[in-house]
PDB file with SEQRES, HELIX, SHEET and CRYST1 records, atoms N, CA, C and O in Angstrom:
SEQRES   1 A   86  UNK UNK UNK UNK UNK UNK UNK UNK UNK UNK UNK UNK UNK          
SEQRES   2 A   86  UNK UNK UNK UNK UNK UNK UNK UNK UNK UNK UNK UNK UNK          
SEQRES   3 A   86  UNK UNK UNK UNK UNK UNK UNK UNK UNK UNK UNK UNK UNK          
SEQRES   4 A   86  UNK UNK UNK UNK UNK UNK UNK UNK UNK UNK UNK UNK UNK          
SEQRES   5 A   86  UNK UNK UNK UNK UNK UNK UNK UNK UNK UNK UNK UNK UNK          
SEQRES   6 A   86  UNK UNK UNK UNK UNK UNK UNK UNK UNK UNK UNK UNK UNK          
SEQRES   7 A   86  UNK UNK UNK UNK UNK UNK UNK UNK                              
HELIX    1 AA1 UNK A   42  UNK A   44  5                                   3    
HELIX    2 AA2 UNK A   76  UNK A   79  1                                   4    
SHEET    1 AA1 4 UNK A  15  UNK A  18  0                                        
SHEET    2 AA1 4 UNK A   2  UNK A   7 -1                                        
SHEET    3 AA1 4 UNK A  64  UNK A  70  1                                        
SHEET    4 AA1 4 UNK A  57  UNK A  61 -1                                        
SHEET    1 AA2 2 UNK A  27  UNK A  30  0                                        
SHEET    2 AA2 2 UNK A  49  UNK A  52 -1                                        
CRYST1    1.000    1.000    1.000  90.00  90.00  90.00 P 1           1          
ATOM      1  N   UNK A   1     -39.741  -2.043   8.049  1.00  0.00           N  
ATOM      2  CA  UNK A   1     -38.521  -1.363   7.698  1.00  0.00           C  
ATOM      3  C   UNK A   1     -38.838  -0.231   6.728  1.00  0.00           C  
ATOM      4  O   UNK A   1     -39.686  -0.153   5.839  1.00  0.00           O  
ATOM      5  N   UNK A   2     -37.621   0.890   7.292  1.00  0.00           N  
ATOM      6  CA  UNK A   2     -38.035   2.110   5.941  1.00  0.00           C  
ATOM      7  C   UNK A   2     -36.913   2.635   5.470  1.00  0.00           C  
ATOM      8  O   UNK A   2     -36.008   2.858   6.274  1.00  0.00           O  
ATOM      9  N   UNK A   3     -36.761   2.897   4.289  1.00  0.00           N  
ATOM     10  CA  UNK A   3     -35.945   3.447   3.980  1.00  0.00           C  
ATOM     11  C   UNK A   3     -35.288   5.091   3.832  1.00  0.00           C  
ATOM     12  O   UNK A   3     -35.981   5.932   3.261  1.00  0.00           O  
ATOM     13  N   UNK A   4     -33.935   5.466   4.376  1.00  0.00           N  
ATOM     14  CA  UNK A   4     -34.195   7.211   4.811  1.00  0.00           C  
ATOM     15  C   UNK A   4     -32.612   7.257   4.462  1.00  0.00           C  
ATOM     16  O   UNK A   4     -31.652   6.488   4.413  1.00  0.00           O  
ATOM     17  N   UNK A   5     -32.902   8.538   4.262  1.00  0.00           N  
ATOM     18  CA  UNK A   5     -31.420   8.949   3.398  1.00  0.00           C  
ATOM     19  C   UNK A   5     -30.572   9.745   4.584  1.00  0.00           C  
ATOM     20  O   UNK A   5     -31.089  10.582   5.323  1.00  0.00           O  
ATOM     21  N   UNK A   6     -29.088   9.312   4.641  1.00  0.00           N  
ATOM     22  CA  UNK A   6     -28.568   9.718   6.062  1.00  0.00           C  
ATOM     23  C   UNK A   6     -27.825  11.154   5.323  1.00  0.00           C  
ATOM     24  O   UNK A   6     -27.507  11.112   4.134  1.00  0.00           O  
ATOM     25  N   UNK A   7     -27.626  12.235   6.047  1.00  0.00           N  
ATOM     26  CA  UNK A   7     -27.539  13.664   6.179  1.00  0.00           C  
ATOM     27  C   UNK A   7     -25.879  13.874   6.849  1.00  0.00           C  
ATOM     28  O   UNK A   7     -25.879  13.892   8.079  1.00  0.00           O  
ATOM     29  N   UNK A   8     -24.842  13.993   6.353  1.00  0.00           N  
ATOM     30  CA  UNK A   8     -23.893  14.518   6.939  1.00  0.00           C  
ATOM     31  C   UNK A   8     -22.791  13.430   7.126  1.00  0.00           C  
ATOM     32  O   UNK A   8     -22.827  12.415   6.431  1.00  0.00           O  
ATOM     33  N   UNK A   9     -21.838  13.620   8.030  1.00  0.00           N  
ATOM     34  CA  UNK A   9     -20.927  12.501   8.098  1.00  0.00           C  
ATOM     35  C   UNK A   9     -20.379  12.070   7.550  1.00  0.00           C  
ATOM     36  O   UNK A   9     -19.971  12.713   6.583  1.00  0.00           O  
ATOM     37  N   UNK A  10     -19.847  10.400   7.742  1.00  0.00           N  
ATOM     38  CA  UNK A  10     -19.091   9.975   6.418  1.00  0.00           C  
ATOM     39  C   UNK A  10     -20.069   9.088   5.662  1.00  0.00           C  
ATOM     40  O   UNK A  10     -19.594   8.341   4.806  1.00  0.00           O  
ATOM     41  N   UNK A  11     -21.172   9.084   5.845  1.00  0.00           N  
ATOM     42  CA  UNK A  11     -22.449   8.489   4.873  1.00  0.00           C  
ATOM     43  C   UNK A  11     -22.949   9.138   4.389  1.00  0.00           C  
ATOM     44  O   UNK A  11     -24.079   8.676   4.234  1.00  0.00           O  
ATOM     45  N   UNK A  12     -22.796  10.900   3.583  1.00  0.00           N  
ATOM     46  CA  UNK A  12     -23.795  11.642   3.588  1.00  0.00           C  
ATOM     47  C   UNK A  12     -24.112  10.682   2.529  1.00  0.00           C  
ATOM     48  O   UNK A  12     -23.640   9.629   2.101  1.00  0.00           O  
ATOM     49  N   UNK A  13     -25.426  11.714   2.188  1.00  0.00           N  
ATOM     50  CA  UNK A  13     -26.140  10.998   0.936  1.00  0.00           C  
ATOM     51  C   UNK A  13     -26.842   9.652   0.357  1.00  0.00           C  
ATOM     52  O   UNK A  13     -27.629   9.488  -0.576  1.00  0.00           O  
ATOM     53  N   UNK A  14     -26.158   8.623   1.416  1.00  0.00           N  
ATOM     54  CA  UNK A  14     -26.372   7.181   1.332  1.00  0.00           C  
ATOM     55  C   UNK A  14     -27.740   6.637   1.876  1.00  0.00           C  
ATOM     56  O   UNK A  14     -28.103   6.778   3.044  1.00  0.00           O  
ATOM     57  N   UNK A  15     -28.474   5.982   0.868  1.00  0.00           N  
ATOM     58  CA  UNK A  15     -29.755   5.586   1.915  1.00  0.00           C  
ATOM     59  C   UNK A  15     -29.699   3.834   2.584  1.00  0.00           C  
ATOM     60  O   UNK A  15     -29.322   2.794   2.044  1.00  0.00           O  
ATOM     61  N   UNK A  16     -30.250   4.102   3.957  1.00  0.00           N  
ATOM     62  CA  UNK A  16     -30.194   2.565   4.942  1.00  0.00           C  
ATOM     63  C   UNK A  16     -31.501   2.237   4.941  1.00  0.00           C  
ATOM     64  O   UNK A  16     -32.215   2.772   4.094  1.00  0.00           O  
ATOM     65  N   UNK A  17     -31.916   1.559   5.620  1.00  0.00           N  
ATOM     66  CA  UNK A  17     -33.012   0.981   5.458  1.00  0.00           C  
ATOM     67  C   UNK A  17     -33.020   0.572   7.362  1.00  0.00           C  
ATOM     68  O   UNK A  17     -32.059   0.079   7.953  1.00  0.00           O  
ATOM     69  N   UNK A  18     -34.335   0.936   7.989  1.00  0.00           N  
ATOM     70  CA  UNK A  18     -34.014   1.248   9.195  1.00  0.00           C  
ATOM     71  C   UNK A  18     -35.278   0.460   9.937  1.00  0.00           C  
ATOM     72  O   UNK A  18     -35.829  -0.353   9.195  1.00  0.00           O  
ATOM     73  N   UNK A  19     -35.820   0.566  11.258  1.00  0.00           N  
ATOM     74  CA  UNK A  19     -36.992   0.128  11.639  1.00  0.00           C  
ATOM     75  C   UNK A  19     -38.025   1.443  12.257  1.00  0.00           C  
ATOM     76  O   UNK A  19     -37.733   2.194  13.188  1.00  0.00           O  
ATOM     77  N   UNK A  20     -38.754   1.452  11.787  1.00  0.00           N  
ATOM     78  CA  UNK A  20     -39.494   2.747  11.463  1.00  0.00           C  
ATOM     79  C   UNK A  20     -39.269   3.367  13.075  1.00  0.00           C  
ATOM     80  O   UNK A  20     -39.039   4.575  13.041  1.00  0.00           O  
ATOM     81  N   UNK A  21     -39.282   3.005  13.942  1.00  0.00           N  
ATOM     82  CA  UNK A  21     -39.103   3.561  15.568  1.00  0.00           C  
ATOM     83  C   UNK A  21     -37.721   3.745  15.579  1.00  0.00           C  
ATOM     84  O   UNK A  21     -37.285   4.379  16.540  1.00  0.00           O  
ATOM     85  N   UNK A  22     -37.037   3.402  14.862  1.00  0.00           N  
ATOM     86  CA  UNK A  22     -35.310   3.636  15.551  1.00  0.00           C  
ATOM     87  C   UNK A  22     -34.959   5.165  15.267  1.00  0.00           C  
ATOM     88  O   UNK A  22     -35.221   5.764  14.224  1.00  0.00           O  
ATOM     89  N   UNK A  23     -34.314   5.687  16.394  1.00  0.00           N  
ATOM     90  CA  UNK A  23     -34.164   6.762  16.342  1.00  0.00           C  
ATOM     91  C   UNK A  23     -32.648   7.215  16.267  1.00  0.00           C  
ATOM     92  O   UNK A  23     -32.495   8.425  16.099  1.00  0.00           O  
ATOM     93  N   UNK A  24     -31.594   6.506  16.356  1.00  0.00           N  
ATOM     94  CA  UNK A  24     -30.227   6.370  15.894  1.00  0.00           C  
ATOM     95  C   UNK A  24     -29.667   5.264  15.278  1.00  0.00           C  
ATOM     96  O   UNK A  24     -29.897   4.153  15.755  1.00  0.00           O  
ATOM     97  N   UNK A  25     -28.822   5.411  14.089  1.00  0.00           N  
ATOM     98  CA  UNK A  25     -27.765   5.113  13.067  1.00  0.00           C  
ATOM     99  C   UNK A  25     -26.891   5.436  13.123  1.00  0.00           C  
ATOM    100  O   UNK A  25     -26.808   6.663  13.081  1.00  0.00           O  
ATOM    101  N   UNK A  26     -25.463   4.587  13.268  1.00  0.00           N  
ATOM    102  CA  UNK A  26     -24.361   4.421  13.674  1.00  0.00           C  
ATOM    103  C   UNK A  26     -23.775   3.873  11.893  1.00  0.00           C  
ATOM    104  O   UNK A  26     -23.897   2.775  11.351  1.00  0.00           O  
ATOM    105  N   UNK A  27     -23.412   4.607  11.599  1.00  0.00           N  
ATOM    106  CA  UNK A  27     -22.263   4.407  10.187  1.00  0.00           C  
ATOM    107  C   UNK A  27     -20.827   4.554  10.130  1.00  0.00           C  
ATOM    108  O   UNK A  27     -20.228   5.629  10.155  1.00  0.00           O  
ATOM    109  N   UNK A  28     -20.263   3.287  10.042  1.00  0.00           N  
ATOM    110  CA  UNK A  28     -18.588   3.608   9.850  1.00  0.00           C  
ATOM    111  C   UNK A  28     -17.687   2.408   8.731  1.00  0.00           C  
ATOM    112  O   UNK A  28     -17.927   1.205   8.622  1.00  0.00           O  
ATOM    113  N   UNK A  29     -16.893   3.010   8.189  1.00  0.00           N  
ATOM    114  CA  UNK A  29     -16.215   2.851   7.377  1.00  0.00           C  
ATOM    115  C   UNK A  29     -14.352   2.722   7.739  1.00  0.00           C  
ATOM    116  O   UNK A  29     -13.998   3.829   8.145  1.00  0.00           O  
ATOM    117  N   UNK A  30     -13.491   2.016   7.713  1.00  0.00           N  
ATOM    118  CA  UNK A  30     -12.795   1.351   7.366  1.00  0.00           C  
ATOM    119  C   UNK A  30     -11.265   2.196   6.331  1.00  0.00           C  
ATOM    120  O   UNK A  30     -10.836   1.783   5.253  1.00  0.00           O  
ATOM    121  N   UNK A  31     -10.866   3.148   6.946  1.00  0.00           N  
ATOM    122  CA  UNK A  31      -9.804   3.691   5.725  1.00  0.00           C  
ATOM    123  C   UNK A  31      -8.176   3.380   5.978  1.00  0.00           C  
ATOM    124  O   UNK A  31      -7.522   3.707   6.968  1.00  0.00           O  
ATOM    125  N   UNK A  32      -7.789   2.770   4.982  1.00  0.00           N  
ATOM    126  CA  UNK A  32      -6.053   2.415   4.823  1.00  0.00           C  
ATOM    127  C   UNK A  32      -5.734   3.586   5.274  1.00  0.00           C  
ATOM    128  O   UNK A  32      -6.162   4.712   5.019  1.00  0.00           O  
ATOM    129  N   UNK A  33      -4.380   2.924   6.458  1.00  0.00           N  
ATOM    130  CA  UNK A  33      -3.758   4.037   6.878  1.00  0.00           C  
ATOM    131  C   UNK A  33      -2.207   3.712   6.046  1.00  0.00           C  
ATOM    132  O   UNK A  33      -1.682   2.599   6.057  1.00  0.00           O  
ATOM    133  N   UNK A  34      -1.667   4.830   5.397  1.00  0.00           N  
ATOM    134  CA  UNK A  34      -0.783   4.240   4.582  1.00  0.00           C  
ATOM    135  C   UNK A  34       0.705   5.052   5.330  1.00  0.00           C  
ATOM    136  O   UNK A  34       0.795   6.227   5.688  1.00  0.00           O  
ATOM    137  N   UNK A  35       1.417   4.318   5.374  1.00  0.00           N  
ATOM    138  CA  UNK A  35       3.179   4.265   6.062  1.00  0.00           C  
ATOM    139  C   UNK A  35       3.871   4.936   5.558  1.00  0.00           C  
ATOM    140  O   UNK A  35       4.765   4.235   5.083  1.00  0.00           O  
ATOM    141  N   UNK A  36       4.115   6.466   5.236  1.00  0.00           N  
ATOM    142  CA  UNK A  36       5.184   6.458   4.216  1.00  0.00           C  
ATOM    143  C   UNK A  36       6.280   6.567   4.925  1.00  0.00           C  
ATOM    144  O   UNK A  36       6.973   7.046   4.027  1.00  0.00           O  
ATOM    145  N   UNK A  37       6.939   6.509   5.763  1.00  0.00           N  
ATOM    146  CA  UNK A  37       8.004   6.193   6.046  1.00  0.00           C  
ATOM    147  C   UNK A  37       8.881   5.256   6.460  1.00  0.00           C  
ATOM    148  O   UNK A  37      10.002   5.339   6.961  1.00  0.00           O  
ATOM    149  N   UNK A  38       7.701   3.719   5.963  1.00  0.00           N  
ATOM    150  CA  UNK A  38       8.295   2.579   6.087  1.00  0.00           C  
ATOM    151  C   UNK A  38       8.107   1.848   5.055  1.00  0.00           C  
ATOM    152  O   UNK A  38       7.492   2.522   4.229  1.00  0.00           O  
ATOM    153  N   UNK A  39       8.346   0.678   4.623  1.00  0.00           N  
ATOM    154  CA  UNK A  39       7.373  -0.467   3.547  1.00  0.00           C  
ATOM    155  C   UNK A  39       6.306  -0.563   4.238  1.00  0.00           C  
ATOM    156  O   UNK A  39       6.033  -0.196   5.381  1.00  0.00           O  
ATOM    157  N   UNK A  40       5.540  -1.259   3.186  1.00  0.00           N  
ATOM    158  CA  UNK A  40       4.234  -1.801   3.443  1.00  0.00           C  
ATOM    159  C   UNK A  40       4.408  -2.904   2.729  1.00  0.00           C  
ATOM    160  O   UNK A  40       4.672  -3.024   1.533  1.00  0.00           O  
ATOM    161  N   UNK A  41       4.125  -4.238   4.111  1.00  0.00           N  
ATOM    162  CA  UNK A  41       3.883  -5.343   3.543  1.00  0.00           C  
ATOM    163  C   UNK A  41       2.535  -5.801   4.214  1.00  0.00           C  
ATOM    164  O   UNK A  41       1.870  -5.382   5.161  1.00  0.00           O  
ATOM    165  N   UNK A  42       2.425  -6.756   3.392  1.00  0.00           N  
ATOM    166  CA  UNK A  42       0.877  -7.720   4.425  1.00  0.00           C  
ATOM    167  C   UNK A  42       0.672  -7.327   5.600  1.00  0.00           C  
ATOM    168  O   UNK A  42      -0.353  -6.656   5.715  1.00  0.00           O  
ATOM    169  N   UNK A  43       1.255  -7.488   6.515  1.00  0.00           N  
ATOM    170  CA  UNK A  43       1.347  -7.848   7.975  1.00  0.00           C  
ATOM    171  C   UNK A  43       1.351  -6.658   8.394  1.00  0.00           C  
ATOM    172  O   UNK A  43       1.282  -6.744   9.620  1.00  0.00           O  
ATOM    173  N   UNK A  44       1.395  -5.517   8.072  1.00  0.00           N  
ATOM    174  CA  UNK A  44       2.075  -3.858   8.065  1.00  0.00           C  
ATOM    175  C   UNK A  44       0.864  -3.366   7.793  1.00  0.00           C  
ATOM    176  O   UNK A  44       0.849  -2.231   8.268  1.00  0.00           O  
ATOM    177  N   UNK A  45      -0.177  -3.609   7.276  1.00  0.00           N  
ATOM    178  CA  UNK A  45      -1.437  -2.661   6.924  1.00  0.00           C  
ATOM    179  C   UNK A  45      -2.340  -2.660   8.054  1.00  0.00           C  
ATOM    180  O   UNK A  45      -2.662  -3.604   8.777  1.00  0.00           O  
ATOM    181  N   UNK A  46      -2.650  -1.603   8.085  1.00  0.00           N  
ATOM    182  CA  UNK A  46      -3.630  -0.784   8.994  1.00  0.00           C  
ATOM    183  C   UNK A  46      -4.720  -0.224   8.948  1.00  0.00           C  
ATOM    184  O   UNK A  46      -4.737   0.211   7.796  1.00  0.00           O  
ATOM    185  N   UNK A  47      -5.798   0.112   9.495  1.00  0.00           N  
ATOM    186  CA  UNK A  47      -7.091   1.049   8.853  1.00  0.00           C  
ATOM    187  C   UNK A  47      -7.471   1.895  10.031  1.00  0.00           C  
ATOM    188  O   UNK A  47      -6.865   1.832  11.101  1.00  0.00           O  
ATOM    189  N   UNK A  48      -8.037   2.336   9.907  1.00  0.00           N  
ATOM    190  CA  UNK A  48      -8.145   3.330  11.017  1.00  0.00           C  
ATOM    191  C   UNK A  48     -10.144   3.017  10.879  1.00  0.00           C  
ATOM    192  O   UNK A  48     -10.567   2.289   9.981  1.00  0.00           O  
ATOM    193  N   UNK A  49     -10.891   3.537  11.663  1.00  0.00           N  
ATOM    194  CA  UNK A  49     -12.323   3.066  11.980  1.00  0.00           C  
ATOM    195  C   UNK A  49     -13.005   4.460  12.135  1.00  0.00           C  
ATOM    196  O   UNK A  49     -13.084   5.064  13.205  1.00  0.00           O  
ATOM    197  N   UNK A  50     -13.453   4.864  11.023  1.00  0.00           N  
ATOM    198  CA  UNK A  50     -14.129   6.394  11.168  1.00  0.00           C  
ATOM    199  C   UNK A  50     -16.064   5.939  11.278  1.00  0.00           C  
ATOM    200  O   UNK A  50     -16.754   5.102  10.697  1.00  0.00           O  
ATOM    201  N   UNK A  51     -16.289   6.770  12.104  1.00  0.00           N  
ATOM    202  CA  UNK A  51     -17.889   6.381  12.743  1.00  0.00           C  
ATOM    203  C   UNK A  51     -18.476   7.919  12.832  1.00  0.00           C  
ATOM    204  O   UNK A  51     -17.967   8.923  13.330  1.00  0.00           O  
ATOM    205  N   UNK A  52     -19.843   7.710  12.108  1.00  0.00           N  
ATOM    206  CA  UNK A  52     -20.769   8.544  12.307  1.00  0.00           C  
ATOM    207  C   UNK A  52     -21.771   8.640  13.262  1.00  0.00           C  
ATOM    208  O   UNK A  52     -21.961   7.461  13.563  1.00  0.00           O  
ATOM    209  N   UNK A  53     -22.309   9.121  13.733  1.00  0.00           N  
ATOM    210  CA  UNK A  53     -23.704   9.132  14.965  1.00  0.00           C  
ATOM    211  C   UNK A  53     -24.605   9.603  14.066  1.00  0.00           C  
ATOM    212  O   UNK A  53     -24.137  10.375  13.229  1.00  0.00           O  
ATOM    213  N   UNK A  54     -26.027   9.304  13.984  1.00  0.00           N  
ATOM    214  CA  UNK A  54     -27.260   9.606  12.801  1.00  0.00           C  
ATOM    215  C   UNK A  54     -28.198   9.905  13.676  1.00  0.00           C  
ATOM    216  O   UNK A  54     -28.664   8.784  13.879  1.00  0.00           O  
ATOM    217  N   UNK A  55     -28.925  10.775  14.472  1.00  0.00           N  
ATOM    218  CA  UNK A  55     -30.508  10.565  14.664  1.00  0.00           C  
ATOM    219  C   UNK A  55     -31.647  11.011  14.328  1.00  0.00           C  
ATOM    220  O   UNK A  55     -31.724  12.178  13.945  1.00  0.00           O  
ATOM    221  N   UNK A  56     -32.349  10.514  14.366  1.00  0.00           N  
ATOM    222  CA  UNK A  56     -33.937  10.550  13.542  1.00  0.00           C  
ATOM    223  C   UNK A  56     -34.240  11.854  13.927  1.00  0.00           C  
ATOM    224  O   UNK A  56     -34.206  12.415  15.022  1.00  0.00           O  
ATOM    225  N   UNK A  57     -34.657  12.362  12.395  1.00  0.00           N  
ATOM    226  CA  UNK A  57     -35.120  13.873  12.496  1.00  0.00           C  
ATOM    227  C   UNK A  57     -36.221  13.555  11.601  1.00  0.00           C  
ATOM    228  O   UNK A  57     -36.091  12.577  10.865  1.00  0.00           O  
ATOM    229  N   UNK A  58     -37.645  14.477  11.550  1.00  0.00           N  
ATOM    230  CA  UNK A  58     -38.577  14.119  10.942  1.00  0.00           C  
ATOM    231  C   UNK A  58     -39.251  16.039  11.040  1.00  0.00           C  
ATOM    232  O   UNK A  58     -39.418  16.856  11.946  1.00  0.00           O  
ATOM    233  N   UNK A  59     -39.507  16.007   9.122  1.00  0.00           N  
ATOM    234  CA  UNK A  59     -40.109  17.443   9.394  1.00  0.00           C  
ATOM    235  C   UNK A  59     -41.634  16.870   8.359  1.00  0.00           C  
ATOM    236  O   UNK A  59     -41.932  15.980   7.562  1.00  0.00           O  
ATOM    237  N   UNK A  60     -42.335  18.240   9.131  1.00  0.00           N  
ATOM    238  CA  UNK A  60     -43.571  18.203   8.559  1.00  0.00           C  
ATOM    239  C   UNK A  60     -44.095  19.028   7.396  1.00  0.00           C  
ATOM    240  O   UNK A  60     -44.160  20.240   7.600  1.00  0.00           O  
ATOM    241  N   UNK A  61     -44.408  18.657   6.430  1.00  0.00           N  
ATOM    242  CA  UNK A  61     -44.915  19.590   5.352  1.00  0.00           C  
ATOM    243  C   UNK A  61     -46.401  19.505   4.738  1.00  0.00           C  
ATOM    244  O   UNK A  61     -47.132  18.526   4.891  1.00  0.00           O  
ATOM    245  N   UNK A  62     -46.572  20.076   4.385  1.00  0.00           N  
ATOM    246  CA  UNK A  62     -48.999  20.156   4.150  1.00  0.00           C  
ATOM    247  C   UNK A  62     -48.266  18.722   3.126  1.00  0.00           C  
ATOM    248  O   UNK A  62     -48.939  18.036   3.896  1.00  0.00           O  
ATOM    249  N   UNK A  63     -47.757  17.970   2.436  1.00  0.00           N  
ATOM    250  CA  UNK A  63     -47.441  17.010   1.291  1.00  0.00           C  
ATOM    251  C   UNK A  63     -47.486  15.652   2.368  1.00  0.00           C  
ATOM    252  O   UNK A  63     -47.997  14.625   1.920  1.00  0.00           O  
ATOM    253  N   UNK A  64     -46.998  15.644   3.666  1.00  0.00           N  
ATOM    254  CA  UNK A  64     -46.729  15.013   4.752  1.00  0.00           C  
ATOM    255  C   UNK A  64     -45.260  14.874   5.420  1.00  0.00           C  
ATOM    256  O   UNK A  64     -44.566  15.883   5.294  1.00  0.00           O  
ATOM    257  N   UNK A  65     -44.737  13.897   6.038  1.00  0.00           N  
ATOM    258  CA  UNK A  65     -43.984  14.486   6.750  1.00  0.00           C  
ATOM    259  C   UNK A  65     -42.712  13.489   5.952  1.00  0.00           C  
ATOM    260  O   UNK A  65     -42.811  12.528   5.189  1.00  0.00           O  
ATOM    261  N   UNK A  66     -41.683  14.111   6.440  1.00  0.00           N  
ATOM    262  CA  UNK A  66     -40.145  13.739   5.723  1.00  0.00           C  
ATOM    263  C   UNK A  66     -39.402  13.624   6.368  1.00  0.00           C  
ATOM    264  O   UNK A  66     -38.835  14.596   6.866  1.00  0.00           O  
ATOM    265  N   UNK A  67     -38.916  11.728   6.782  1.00  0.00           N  
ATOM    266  CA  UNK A  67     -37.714  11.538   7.813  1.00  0.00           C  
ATOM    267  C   UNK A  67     -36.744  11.031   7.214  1.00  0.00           C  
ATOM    268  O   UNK A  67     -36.699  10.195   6.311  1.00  0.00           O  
ATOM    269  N   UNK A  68     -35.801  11.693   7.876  1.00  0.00           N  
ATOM    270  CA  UNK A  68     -34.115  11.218   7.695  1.00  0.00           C  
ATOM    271  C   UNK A  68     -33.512  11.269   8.733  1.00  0.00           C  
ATOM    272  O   UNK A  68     -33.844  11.891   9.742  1.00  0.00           O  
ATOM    273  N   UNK A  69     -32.325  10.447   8.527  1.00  0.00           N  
ATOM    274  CA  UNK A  69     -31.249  10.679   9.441  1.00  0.00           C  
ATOM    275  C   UNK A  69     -30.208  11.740   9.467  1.00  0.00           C  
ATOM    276  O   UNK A  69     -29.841  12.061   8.337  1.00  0.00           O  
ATOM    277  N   UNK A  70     -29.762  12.229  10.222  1.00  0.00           N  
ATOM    278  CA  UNK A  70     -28.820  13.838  10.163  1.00  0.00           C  
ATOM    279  C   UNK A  70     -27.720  13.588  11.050  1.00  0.00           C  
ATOM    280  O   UNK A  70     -28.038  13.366  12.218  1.00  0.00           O  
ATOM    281  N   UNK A  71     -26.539  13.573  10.772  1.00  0.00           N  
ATOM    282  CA  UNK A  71     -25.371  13.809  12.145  1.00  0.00           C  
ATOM    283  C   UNK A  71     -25.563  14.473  12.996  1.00  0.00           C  
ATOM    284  O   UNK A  71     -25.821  15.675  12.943  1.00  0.00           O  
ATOM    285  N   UNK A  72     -25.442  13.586  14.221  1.00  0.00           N  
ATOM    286  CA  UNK A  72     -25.867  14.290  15.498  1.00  0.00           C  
ATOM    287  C   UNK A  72     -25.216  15.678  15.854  1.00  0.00           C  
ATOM    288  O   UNK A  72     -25.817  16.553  16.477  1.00  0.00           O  
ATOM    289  N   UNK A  73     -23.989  15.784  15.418  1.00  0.00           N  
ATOM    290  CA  UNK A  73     -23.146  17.348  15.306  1.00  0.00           C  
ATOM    291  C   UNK A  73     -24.088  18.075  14.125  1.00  0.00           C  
ATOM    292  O   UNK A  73     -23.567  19.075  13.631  1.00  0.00           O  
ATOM    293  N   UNK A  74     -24.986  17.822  13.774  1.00  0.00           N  
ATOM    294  CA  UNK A  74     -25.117  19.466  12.451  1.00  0.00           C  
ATOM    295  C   UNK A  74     -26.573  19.438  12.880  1.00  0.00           C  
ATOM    296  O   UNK A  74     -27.447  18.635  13.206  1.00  0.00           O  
ATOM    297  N   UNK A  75     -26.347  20.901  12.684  1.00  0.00           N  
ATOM    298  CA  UNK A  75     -28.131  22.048  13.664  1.00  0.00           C  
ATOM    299  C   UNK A  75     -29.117  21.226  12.548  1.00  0.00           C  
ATOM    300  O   UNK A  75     -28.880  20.545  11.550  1.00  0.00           O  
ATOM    301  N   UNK A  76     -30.339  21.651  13.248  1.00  0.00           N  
ATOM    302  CA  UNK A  76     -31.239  21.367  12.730  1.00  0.00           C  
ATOM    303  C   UNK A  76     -31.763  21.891  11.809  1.00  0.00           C  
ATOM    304  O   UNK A  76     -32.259  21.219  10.904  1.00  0.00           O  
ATOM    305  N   UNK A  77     -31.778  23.125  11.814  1.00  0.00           N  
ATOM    306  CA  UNK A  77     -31.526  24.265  10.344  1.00  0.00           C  
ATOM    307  C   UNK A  77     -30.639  23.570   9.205  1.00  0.00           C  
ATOM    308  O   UNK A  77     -31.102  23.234   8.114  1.00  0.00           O  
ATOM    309  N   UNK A  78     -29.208  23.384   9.624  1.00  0.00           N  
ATOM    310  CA  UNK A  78     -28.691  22.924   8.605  1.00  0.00           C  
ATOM    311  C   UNK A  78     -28.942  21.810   7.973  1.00  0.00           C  
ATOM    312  O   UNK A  78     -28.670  21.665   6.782  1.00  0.00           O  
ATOM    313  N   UNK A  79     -29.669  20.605   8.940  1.00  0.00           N  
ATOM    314  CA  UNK A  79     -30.114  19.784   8.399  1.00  0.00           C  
ATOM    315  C   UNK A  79     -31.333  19.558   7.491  1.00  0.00           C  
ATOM    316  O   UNK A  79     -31.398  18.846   6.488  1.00  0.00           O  
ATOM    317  N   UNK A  80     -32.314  20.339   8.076  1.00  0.00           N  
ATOM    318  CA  UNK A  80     -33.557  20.728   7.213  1.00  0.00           C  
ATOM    319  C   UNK A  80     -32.701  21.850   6.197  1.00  0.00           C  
ATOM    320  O   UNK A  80     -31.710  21.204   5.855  1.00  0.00           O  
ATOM    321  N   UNK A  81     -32.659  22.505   5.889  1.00  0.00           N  
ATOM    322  CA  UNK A  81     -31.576  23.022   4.516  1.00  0.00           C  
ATOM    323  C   UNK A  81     -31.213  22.482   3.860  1.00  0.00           C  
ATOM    324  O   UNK A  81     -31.506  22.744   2.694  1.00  0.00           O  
ATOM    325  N   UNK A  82     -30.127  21.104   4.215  1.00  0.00           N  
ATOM    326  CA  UNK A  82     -29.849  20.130   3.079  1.00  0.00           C  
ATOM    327  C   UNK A  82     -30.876  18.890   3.207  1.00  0.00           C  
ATOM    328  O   UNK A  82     -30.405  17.792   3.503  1.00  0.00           O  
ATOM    329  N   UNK A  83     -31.771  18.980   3.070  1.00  0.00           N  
ATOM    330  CA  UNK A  83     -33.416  18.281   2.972  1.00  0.00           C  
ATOM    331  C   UNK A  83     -34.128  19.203   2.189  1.00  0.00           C  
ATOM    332  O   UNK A  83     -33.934  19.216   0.974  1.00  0.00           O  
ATOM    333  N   UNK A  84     -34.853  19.907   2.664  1.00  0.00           N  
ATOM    334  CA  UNK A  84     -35.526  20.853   1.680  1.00  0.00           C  
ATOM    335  C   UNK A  84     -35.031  22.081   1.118  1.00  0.00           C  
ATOM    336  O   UNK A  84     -35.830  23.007   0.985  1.00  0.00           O  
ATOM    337  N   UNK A  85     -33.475  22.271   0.662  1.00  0.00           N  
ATOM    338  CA  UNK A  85     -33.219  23.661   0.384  1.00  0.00           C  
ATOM    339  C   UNK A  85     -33.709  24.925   1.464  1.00  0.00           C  
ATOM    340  O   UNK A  85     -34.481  25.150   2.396  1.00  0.00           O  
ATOM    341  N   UNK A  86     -32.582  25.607   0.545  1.00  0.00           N  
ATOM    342  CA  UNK A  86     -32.985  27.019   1.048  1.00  0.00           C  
ATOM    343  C   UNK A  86     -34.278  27.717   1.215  1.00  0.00           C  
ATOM    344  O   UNK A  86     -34.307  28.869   1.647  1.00  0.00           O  
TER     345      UNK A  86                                                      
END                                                                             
């Protein structure tokens, strides 16, 4: 297992811990959907299921090489950008 910091989505920033061959990460989270135009009781709450897509991107530098996960929607530029800066 390795650990790699996911790039974008609703995990940016967060590090998983992965199996060094896996080449996609699936992250989702859970958000109250809130009623305002009714009460909210117990039985009345809702969440809605927001999901990220992650796949393995890996760049090379003379130091060695640097993998993370990146949302499958954002370029590869942008992803190496928010990895190694501008």
């Amino acid at each position: 297992m390795i650990w790699v910091r996911l790039i974008g989505g609703i995990a940016n920033g967060r590090v998983v811990k992965v199996d060094p061959d896996q080449v996609e990460h699936i992250a989702q989270e859970r958000v109250p959907v809130a009623m305002a135009h009714r009460p909210t009781t117990l039985g009345s709450i809702s969440s809605e299921v927001k999901r990220s897509r992650y796949t393995r991107r890996e760049v090379r530098t003379p130091e060695g090489s640097v993998v993370f996960f990146a949302d499958a929607d954002l370029s590869d530029f942008a992803a190496i950008n928010s990895v190694l800066g501008p």
